[in-house]
N, C-alpha and C positions, 0 to 999 in steps of 0.2 A: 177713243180719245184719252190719252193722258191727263191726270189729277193730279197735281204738288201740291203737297201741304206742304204752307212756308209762313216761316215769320220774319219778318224784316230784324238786319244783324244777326241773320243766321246761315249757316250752312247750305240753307236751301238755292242760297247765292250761283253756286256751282252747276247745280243740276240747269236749274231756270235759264242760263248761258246758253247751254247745250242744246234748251229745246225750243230755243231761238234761232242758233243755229243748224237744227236739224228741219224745221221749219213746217213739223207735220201740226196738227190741231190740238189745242193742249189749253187747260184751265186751270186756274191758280186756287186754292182754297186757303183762308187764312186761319190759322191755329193760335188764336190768340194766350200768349202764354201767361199777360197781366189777370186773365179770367182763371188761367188755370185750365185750359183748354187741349194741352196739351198732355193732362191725366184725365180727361173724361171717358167714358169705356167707350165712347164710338173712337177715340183716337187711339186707347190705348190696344184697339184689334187691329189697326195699322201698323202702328210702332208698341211694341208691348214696354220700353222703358219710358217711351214717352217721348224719343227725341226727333228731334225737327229737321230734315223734312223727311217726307215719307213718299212713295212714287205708288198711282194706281193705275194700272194698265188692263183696261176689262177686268177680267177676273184674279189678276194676278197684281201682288202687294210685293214692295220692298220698301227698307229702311236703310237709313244712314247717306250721308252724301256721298261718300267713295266708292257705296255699290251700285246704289243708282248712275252715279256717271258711267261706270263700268260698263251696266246695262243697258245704257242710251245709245254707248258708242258701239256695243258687239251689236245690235240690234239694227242701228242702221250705221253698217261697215261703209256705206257710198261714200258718207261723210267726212272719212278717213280722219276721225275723233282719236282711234287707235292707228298709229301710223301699221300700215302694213309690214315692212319688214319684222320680222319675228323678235331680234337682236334689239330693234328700237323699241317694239313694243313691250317689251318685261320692262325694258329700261323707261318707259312712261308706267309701266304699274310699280316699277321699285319706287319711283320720282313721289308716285300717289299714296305710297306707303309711310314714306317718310313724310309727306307733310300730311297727312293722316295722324299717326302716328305720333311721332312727334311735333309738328310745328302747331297744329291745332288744338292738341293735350295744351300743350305750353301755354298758348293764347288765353284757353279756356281758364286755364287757372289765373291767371296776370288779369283777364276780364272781370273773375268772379271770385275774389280772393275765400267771399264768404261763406262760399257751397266747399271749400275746402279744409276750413280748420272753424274748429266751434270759440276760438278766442279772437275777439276783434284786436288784440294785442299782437297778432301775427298776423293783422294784415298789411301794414308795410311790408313786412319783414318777408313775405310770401310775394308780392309785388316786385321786389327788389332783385328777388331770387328768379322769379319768372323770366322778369325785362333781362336779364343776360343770359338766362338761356335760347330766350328767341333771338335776341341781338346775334346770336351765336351760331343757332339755325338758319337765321334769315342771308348770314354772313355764305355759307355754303353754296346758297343757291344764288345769290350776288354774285359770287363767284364764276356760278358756270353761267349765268346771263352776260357775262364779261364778254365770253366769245360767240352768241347766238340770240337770236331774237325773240326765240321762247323754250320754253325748258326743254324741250326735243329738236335741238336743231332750227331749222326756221318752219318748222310746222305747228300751226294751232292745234292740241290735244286738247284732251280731258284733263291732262296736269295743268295747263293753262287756267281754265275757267275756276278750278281748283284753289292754284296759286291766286288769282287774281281775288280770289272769296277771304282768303288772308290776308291780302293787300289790304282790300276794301277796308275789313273790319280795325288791320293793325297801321291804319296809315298815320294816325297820331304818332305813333314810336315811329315810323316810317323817312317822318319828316324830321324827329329830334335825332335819328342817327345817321352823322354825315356820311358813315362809311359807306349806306348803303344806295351808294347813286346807282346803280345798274338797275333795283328794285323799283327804284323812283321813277326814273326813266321806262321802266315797264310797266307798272302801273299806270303812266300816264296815255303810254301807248295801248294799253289792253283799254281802259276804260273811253277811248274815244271809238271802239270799232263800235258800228252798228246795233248790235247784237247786245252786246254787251249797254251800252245805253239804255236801248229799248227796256232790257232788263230791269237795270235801276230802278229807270222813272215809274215801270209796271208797278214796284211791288213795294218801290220808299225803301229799298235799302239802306 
């Protein structure tokens, strides 16, 4: 049986999606971060920096949300989480890279201006700089949901549950920026499927 450690407004949003949708047996464990729970040494031989969530499968450990989704969907391919063509599917790991990468670095700092710079003097000014980089990132993938249903086409991926875990967390800026009605319009559609509900109410995201 599969283990997630998860804290609610966090990353572990993505994985939790998938193993709804992948529908085999699987238990939530909470990593309370207000405790400090997520530096204690039985967490940190899961995730050795500490970060959230972390996937336990029998004897085998992974960390971070974009490997684990990775993991979920090579593992059970039925679910075609990873679209089979070869072509789409890089093109769902470039998709996962970038907002990996990028869109989630960006959030992370715009969320927490404080774990970034040691002068409360810079944290507008760190805020300020964030919100147009994401506005800017969000604005790309706006873009390519112009012509498609989900970021691969009309296939639910792994980039999906992904995207929608940035949704979630960025829907305050989601709703102050008019540009990005395609996101809007996608989030409202990701967050009504099944799956994805179930998720929510599970875990109080």
């Amino acid at each position: 049986m599969y283990t997630l450690f998860y804290y609610p407004q966090s990353a572990s949003l993505a994985p939790h999606i998938l193993l709804e949708l992948i529908g085999e047996p699987y238990q939530l464990e909470l990593v309370d971060v207000k405790k400090n729970a997520n530096h204690s040494s039985h967490y940190l031989k899961l995730s050795p920096a500490g970060h959230i969530p972390a996937l336990v499968d029998d004897d085998f450990t992974l960390f971070e949300s974009a490997a684990i989704s990775q993991y979920l969907a090579h593992k059970h391919s039925d679910k075609q989480l990873f679209p089979a063509d070869p072509k789409l599917k890089f093109q769902s790991i470039q998709w996962l890279h970038f907002m990996s990468a990028s869109l989630h670095s960006d959030l992370l700092m715009y969320t927490y201006p404080e774990r970034h710079t040691q002068s409360a003097l810079m944290y507008d000014d760190l805020i300020r700089t964030q919100q147009a980089r994401l506005e800017a990132g969000f604005a790309v993938i706006d873009n390519l949901l112009a012509d498609n249903h989900y970021v691969i086409a009309n296939q639910f991926t792994l980039c999906d549950s992904y995207l929608f875990m940035l949704c979630e967390r960025a829907k305050t800026l989601l709703e102050k920026t008019p540009s990005l009605k395609q996101l809007r319009r996608y989030y409202r559609q990701i967050a009504a499927t099944p799956a994805v509900s179930k998720a929510l109410e599970m875990a109080e995201y």
